[in-house]
One Martini backbone bead per residue (centre of mass of N, CA, C, O) as a GRO file, in nm:
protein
  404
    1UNK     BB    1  -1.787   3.572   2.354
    2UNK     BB    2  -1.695   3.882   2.524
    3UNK     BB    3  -1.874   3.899   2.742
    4UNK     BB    4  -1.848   3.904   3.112
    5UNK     BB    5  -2.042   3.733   3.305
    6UNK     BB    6  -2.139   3.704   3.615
    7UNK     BB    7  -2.335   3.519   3.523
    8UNK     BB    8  -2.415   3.126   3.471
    9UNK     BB    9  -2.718   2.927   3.418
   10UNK     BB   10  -2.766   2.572   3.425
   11UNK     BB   11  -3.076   2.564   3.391
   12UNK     BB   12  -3.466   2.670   3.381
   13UNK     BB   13  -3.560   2.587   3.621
   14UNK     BB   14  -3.626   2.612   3.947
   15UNK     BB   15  -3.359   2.685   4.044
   16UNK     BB   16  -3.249   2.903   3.776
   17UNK     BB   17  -3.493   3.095   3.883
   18UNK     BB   18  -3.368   3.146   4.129
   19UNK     BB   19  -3.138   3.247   4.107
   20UNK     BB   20  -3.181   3.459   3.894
   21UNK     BB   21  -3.353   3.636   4.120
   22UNK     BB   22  -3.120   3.651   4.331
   23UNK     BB   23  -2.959   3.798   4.147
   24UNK     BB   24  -3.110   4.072   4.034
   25UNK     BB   25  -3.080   4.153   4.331
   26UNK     BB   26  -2.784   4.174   4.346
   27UNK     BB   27  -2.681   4.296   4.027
   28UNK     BB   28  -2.660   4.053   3.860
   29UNK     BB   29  -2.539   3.914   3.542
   30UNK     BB   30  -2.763   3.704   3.449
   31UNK     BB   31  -2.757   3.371   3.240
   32UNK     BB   32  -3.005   3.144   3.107
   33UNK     BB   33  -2.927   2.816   3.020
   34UNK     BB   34  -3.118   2.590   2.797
   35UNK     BB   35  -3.196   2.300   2.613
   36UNK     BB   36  -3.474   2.361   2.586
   37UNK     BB   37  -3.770   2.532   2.454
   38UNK     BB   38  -3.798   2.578   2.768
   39UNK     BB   39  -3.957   2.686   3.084
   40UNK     BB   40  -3.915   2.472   3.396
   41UNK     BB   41  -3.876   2.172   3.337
   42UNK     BB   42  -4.043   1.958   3.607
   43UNK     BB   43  -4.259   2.232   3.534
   44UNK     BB   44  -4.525   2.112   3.251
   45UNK     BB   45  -4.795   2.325   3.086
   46UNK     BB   46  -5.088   2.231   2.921
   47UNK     BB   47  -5.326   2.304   2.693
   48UNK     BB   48  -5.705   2.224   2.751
   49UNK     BB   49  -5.956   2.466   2.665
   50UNK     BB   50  -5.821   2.638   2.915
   51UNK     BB   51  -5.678   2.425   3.065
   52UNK     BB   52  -5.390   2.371   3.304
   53UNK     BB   53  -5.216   2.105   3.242
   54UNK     BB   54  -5.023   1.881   3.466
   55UNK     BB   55  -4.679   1.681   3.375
   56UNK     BB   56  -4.539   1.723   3.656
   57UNK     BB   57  -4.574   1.976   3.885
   58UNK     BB   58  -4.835   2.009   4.127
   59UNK     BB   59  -4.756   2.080   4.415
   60UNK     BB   60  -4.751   2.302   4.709
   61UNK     BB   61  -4.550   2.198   4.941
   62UNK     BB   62  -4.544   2.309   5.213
   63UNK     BB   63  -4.726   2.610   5.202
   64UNK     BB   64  -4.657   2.750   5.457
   65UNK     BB   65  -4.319   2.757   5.313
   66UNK     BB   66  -4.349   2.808   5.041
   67UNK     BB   67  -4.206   3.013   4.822
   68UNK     BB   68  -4.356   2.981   4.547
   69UNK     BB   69  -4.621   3.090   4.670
   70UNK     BB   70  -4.483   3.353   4.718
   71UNK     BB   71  -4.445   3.418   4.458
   72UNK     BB   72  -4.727   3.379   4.341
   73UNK     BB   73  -4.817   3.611   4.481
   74UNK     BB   74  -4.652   3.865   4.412
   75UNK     BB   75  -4.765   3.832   4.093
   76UNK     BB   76  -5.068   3.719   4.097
   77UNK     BB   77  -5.115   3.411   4.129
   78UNK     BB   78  -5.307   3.170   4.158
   79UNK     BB   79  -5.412   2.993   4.465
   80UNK     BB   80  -5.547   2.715   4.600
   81UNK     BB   81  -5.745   2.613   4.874
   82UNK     BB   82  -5.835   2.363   4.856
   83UNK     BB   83  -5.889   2.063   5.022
   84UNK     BB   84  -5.650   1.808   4.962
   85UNK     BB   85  -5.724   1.409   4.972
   86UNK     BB   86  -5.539   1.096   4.881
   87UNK     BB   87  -5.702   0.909   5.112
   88UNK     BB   88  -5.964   0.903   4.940
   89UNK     BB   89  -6.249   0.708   4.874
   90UNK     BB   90  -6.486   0.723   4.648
   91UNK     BB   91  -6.718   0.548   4.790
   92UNK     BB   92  -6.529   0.281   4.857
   93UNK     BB   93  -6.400   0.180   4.574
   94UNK     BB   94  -6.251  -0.115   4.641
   95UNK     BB   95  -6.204   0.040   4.917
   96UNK     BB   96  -6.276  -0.038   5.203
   97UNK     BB   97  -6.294   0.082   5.531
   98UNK     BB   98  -6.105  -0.131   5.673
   99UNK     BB   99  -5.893  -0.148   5.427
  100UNK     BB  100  -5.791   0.131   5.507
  101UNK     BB  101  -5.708   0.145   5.795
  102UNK     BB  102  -5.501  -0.079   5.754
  103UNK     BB  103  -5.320   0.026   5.516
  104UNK     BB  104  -5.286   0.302   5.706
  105UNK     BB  105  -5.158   0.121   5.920
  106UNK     BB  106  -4.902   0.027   5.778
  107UNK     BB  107  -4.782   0.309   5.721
  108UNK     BB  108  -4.730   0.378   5.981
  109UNK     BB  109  -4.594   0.165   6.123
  110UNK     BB  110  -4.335   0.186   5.923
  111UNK     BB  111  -4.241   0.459   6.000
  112UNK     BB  112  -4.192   0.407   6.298
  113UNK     BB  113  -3.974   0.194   6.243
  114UNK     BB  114  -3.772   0.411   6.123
  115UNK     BB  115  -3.762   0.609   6.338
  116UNK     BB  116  -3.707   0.379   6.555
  117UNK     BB  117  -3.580   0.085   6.402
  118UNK     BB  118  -3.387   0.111   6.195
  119UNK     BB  119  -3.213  -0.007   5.968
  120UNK     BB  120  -2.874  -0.100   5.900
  121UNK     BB  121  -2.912  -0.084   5.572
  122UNK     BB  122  -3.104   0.162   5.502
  123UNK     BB  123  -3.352   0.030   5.419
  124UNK     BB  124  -3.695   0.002   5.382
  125UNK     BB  125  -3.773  -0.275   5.304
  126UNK     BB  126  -3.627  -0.365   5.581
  127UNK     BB  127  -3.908  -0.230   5.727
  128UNK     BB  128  -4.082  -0.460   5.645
  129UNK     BB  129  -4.316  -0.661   5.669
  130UNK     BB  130  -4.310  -0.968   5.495
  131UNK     BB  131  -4.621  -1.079   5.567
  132UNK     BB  132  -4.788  -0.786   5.476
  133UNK     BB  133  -5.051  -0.772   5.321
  134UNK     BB  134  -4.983  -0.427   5.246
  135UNK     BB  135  -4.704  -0.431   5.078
  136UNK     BB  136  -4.807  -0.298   4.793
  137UNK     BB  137  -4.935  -0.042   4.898
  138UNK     BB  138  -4.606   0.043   4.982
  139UNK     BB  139  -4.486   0.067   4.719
  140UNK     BB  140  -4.684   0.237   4.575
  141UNK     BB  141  -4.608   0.502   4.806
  142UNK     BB  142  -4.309   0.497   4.690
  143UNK     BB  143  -4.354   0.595   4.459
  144UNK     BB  144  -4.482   0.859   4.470
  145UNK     BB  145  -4.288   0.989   4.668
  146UNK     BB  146  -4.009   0.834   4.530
  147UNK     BB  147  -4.010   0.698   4.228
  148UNK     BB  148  -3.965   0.451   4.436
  149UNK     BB  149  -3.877   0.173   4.578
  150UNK     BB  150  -3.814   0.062   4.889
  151UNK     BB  151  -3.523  -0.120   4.771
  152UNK     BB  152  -3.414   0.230   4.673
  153UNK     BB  153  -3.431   0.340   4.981
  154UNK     BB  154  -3.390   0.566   5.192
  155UNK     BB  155  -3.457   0.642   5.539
  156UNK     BB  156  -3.273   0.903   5.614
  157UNK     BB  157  -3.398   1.056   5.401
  158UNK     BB  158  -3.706   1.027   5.428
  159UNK     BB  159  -3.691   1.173   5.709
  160UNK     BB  160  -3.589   1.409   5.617
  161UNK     BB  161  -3.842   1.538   5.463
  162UNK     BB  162  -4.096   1.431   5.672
  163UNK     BB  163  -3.963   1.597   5.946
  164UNK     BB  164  -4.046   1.883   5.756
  165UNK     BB  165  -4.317   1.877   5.638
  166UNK     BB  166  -4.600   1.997   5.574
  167UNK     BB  167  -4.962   1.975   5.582
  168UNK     BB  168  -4.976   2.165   5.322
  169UNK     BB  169  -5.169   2.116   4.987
  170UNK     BB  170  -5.150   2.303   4.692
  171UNK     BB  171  -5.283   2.497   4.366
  172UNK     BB  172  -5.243   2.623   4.018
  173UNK     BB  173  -5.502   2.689   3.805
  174UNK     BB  174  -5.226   2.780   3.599
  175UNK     BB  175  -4.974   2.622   3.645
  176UNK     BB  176  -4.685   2.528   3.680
  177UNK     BB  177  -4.544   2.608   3.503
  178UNK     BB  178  -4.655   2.856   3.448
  179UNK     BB  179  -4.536   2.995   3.677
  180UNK     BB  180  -4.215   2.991   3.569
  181UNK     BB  181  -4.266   3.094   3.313
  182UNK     BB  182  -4.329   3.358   3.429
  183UNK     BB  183  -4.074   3.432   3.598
  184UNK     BB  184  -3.861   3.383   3.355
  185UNK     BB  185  -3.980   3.609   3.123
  186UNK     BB  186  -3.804   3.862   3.275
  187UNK     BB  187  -3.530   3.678   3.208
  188UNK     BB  188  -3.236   3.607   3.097
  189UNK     BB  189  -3.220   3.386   2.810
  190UNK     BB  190  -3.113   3.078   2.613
  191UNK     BB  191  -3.268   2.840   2.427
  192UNK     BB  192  -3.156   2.555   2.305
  193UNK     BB  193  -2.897   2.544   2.504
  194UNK     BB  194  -2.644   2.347   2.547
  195UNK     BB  195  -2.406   2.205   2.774
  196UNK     BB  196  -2.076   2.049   2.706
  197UNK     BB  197  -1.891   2.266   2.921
  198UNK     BB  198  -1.668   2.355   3.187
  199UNK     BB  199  -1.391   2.586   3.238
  200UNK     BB  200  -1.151   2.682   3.474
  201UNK     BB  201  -0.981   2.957   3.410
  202UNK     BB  202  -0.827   3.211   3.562
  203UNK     BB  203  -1.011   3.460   3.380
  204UNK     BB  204  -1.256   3.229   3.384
  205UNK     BB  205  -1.527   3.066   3.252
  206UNK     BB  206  -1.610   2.824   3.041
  207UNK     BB  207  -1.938   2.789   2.832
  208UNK     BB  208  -2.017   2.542   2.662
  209UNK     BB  209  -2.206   2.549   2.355
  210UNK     BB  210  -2.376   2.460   2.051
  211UNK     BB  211  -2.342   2.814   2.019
  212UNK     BB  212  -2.109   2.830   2.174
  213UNK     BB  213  -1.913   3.073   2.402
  214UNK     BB  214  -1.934   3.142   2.739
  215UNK     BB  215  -1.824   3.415   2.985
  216UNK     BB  216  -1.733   3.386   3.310
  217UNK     BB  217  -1.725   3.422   3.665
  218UNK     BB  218  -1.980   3.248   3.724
  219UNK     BB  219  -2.154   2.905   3.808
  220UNK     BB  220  -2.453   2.733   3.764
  221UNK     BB  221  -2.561   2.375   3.824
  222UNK     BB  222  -2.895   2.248   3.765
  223UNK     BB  223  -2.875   1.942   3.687
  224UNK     BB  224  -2.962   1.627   3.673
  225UNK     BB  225  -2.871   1.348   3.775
  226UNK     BB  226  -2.929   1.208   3.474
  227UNK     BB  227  -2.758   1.460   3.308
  228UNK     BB  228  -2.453   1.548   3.413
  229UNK     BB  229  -2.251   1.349   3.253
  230UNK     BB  230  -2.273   1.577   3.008
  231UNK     BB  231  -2.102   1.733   3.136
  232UNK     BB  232  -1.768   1.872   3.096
  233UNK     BB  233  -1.527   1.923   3.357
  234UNK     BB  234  -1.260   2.173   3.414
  235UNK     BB  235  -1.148   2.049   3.615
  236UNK     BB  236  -1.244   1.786   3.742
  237UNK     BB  237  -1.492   1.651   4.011
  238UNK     BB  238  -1.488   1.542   4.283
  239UNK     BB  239  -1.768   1.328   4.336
  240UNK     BB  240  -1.995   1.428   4.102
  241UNK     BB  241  -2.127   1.138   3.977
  242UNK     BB  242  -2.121   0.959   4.272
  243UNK     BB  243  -2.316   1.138   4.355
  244UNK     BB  244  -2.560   1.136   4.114
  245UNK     BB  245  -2.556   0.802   4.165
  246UNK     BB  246  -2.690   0.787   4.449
  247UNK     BB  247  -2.921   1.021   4.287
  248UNK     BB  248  -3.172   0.902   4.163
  249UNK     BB  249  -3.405   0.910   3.957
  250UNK     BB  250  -3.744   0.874   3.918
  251UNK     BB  251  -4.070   0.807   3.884
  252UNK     BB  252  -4.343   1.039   3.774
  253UNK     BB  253  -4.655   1.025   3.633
  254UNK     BB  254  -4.898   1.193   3.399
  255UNK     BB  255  -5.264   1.156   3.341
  256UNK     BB  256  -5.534   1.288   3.073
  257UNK     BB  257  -5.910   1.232   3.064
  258UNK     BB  258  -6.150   1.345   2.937
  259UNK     BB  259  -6.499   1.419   3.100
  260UNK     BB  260  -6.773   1.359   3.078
  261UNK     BB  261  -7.036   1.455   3.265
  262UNK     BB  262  -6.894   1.575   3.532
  263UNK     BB  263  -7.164   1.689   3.721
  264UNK     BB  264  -7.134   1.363   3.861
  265UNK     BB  265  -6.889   1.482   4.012
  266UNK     BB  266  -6.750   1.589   4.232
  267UNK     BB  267  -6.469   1.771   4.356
  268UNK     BB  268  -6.166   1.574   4.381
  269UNK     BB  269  -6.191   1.316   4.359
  270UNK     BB  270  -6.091   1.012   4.473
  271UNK     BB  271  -5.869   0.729   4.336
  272UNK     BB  272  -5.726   0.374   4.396
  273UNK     BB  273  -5.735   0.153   4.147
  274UNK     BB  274  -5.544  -0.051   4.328
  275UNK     BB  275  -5.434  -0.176   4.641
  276UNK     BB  276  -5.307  -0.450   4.530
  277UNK     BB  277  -5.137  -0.301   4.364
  278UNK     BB  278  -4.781  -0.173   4.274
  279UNK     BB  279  -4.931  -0.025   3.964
  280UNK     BB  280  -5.111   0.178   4.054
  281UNK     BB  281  -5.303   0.436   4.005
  282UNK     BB  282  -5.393   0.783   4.085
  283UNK     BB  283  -5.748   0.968   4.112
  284UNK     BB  284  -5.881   1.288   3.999
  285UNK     BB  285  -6.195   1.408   3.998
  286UNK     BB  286  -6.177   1.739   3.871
  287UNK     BB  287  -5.981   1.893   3.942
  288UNK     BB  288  -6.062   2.232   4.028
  289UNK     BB  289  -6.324   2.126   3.832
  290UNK     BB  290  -6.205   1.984   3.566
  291UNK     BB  291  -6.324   1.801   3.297
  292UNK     BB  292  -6.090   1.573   3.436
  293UNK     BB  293  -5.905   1.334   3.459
  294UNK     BB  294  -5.612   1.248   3.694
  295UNK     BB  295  -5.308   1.049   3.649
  296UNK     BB  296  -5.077   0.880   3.911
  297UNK     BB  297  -4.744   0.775   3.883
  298UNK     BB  298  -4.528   0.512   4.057
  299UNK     BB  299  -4.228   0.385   3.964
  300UNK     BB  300  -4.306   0.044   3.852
  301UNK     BB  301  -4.573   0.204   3.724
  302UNK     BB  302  -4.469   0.404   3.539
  303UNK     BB  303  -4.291   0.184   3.400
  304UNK     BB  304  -4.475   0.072   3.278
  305UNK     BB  305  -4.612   0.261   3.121
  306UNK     BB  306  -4.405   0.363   2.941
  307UNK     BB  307  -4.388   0.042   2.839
  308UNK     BB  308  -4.694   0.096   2.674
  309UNK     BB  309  -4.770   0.336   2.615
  310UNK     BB  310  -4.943   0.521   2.508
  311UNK     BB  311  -5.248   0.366   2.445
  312UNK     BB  312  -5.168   0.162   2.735
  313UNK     BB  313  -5.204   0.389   2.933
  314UNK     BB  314  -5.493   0.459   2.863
  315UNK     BB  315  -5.607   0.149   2.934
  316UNK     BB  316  -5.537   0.112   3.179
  317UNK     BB  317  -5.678   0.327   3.315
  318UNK     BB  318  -5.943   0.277   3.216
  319UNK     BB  319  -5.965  -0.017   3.335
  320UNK     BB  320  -5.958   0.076   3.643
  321UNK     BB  321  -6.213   0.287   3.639
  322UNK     BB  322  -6.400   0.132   3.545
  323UNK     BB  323  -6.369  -0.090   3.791
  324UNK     BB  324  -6.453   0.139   3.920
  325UNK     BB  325  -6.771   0.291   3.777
  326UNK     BB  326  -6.811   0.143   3.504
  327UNK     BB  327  -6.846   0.094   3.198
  328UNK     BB  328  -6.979   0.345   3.100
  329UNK     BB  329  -6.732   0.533   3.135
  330UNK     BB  330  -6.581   0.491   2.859
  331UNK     BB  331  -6.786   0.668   2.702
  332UNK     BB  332  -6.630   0.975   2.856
  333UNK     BB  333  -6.302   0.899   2.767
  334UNK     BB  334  -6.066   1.058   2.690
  335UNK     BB  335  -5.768   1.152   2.562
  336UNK     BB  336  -5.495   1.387   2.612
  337UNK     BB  337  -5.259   1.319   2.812
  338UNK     BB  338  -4.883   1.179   2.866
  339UNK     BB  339  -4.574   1.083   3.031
  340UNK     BB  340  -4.220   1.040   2.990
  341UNK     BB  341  -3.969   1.130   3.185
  342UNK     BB  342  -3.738   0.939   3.065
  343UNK     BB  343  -3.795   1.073   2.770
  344UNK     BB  344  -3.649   1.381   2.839
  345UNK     BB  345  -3.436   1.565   2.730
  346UNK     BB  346  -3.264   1.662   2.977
  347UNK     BB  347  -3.326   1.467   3.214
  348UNK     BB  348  -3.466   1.125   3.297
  349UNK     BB  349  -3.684   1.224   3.502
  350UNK     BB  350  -3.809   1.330   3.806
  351UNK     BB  351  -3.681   1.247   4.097
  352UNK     BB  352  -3.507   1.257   4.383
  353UNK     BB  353  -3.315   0.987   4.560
  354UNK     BB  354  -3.150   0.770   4.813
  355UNK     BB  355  -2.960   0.557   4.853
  356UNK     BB  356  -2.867   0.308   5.049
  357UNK     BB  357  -2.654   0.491   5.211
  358UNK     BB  358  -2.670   0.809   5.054
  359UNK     BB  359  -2.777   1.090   5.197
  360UNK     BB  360  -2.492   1.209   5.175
  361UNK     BB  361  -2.511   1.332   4.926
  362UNK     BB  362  -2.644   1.608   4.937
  363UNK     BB  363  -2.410   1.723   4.997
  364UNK     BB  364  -2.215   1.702   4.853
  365UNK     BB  365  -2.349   1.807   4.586
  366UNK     BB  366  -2.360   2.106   4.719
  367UNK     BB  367  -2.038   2.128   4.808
  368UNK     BB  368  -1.978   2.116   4.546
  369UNK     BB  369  -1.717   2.328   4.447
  370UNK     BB  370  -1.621   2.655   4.469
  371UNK     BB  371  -1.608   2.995   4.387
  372UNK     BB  372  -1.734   2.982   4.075
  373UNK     BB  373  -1.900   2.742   4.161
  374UNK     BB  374  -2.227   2.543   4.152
  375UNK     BB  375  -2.506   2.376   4.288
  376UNK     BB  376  -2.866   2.306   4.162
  377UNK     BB  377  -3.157   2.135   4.329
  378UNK     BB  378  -3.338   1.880   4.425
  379UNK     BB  379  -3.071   1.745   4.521
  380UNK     BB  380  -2.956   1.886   4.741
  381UNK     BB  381  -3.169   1.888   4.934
  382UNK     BB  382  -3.191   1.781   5.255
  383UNK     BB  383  -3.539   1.806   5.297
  384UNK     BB  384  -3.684   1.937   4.952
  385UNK     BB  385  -3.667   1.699   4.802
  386UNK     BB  386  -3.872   1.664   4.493
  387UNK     BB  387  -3.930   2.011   4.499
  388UNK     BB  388  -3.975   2.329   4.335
  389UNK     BB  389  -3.885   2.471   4.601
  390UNK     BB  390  -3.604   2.302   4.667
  391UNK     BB  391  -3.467   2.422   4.378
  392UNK     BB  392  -3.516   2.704   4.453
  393UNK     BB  393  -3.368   2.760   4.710
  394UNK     BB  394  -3.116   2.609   4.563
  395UNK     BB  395  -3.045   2.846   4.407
  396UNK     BB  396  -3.042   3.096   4.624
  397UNK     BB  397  -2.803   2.985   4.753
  398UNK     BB  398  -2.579   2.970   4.546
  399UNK     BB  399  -2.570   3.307   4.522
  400UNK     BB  400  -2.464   3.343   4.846
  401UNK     BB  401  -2.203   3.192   4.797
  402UNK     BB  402  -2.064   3.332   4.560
  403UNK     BB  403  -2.212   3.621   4.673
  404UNK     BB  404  -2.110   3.697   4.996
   0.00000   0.00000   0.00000
């Protein structure tokens, strides 16, 4: 291509949608190249009867300062007020309440010795008593936070997410991706195009694609750090792989479950799987209204999933479901979709974690490039990362740097 782009942003999710929108502000010129057919990323809403389930990014954490909320509000997308909370189980069905005190008794003091006397492994799980009865449970919590177990999570990364994150988390009536494919089609963008290297000459940057090279001044590049070395760069960029390398995703999956005569199940009702196994599955019956079960796996309990496929993935769920609401349930719940991020093509997981030792990969990963070049998503953020509003403001952050 002959024209020279003022910027040229790889990766439609929700950093590069940021970016995007960033760089509109300031009258620059910039193209969304993305791999995949659609934008939006690791936030990807399918309909199911005029329903809009979320199989990626579902809460808008920390709403009270969450960008994304108020993008979403400018554009007059609804945002849901309603109070929901993970940590309810639905008529205390096969978790008592004392058993519920005990295990979030558990997981308070975990944090509190993260806090207090960090291990110096900086490893998670060596802030666990070996002896703890509710060890299982406390694997279960960091696979859904961080799709990862606590023998591969930073404490110091952990409590940087936690002490700033704030306590409101709301939904999207009409899904997280639909919200960014929405943001996005106003931006100009070209789908299905892979990004193969990307060379800085003199006169430009060249960035090879599949479909030809596109020549820019500055480039954003927001690939998720399962899928950075995908992309070759010339001259190749110190530290780039092995900060990327430090900072690998997590799994987090979510199934969906079609729910007869749902009118006997209050809205948002929670369920947990089982408390004492490592590999349970968190359940909202109704989210939001909607007549079906959805289900979030994270850590070894989604890889186990994944490793089930289709088929196993929901029988194993109706199987949990059923154990707490009665065999008759089985007869009420039919399979709608289940996600399986580590088979996403240029993706390849859910969210990034820092292994221990290593909280301080993201900044080194913002901080690669140059006058040129950028990179930016939520592994980046050194504080929202795992969230789609962290890799939108590291968008917006990436183009502050380059546009300065």
């Amino acid at each position: 291509m002959s024209v020279l782009r003022g910027l040229v942003i790889v990766g439609g999710g929700a950093a590069g949608i940021g970016a995007a929108i960033a760089a509109r502000a300031k009258r620059i010129d910039a193209l969304i190249v993305e791999a995949k057919d659609r934008l939006g990323g690791r936030a990807h809403s399918i309909d199911w009867k005029g329903y809009k389930l979320d199989l990626g990014c579902t809460w808008l954490h920390s709403a009270e300062r969450n960008s994304l909320r108020a993008e979403a509000e400018r554009i007059g997308v609804p945002v849901d007020q309603n109070p929901v909370s993970w940590f309810d189980q639905f008529r205390d069905l096969g978790f008592s309440p004392d058993e519920q005190e005990d295990a979030f008794g558990a997981f308070e003091a975990l944090e509190e010795r993260m806090r207090t006397d960090p291990p110096s492994s900086d490893c998670a799980a060596d802030a666990v008593d070996p002896a703890g009865r509710w060890n299982p449970f406390l694997n279960v919590l960091s696979g859904y936070i961080n799709g990862a177990q606590l023998s591969q999570v930073s404490v110091a990364d952990w409590l940087a997410y936690d002490n700033s994150a704030g306590e409101q988390n709301l939904r999207l009536p009409n899904g997280y991706g639909g919200l960014l494919a929405k943001l996005g089609q106003q931006l100009e963008h070209h789908l299905a195009t892979p990004v193969i290297a990307i060379s800085r000459l003199p006169e430009s940057v060249q960035i090879e694609t599949t479909e030809g090279v596109i020549a820019a001044e500055r480039v954003i590049v927001t690939m998720p750090t399962a899928t950075l070395s995908r992309i070759r760069f010339d001259p190749p960029i110190d530290g780039l792989y092995e900060a990327a390398g430090q900072l690998p995703l997590g799994i987090a999956d979510k199934l969906f479950l079609a729910l007869e005569e749902p009118e006997a199940f209050p809205h948002n009702a929670h369920l947990l799987g089982n408390p004492h196994s490592p590999n349970t599955g968190s359940y909202f019956i109704q989210p939001m209204g909607m007549p079906v079960i959805e289900g979030f796996f994270g850590g070894d309990g989604a890889r186990a999933l994944e490793e089930l496929g289709e088929d196993g993935a929901f029988a194993f769920a109706i199987d949990e479901i059923a154990a707490l609401l009665g065999t008759a349930i089985r007869k009420r719940l039919t399979p709608i979709a289940v996600s399986a991020w580590t088979r996403e093509e240029w993706i390849g997981g859910s969210y990034s974690h820092a292994l221990p030792g290593f909280a301080a990969a993201r900044g080194c990963l913002a901080d690669a490039g140059d006058e040129r070049i950028a990179f930016a998503g939520e592994a980046v953020s050194r504080q929202d990362y795992s969230t789609a509003h962290g890799a939108f403001d590291s968008g917006v952050a990436a183009v502050q740097r380059l546009f300065a």
